[in-house]
N, C-alpha and C positions, 0 to 999 in steps of 0.2 A: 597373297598380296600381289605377286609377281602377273598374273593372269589379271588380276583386273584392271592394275598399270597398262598392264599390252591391249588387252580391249578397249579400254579408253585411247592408246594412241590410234589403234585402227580405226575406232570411232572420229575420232578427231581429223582421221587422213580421209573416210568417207564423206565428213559434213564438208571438208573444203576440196574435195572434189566438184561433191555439186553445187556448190558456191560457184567453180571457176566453169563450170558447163553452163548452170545459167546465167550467169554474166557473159558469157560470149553469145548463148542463145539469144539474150535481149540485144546484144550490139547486134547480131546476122540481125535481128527483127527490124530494127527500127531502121538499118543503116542500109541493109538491101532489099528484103523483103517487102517492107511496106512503101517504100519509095517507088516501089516496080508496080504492085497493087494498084498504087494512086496515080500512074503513068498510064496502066493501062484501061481502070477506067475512065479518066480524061476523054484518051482515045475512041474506048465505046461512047461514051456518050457524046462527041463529035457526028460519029458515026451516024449512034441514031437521030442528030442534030437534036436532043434534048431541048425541049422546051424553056422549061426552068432554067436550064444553063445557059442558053443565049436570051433569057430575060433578065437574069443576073449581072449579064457582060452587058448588057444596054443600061438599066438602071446603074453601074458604076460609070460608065462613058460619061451619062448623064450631070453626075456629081462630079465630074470633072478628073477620075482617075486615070493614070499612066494610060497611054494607047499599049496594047498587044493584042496578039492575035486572041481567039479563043482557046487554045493550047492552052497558054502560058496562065489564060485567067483562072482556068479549071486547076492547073496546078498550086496557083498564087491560092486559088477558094480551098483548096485541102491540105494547105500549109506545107507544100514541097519546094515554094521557090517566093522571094522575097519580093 
């Protein structure tokens, strides 16, 4: 009986291991990771002056939304900034 008590708490100490690994892996994900992702390609597709994305920034001007640059819209269009 002794041995399976102990196995179960070892068990019990592996499942909330990886509990506490992937809950920090999803905070690094969402909190540095994908903000960076979506920062940089903002940036490339400035770069390649994307079509669709300075059609997007005219159609919002259009309807009368906030002025900013194209930066800020590309970041505003992939939900990284308000």
């Amino acid at each position: 009986m002794d041995a399976i008590a102990k196995n179960m708490k070892n068990l019990f100490k592996i499942c909330l291991i990886i509990i506490i690994l992937a809950i920090i892996g999803g905070a690094f994900y969402w909190y540095e990771w994908r903000p960076s992702q979506i920062r940089k390609s903002c940036q490339e597709k400035i770069e390649k002056q994307d079509k669709e994305l300075f059609a997007d920034v005219v159609k919002s001007r259009i309807m009368g939304a906030k002025e900013g640059d194209v930066y800020d819209f590309c970041l505003r269009k992939s939900g990284l900034e308000k």
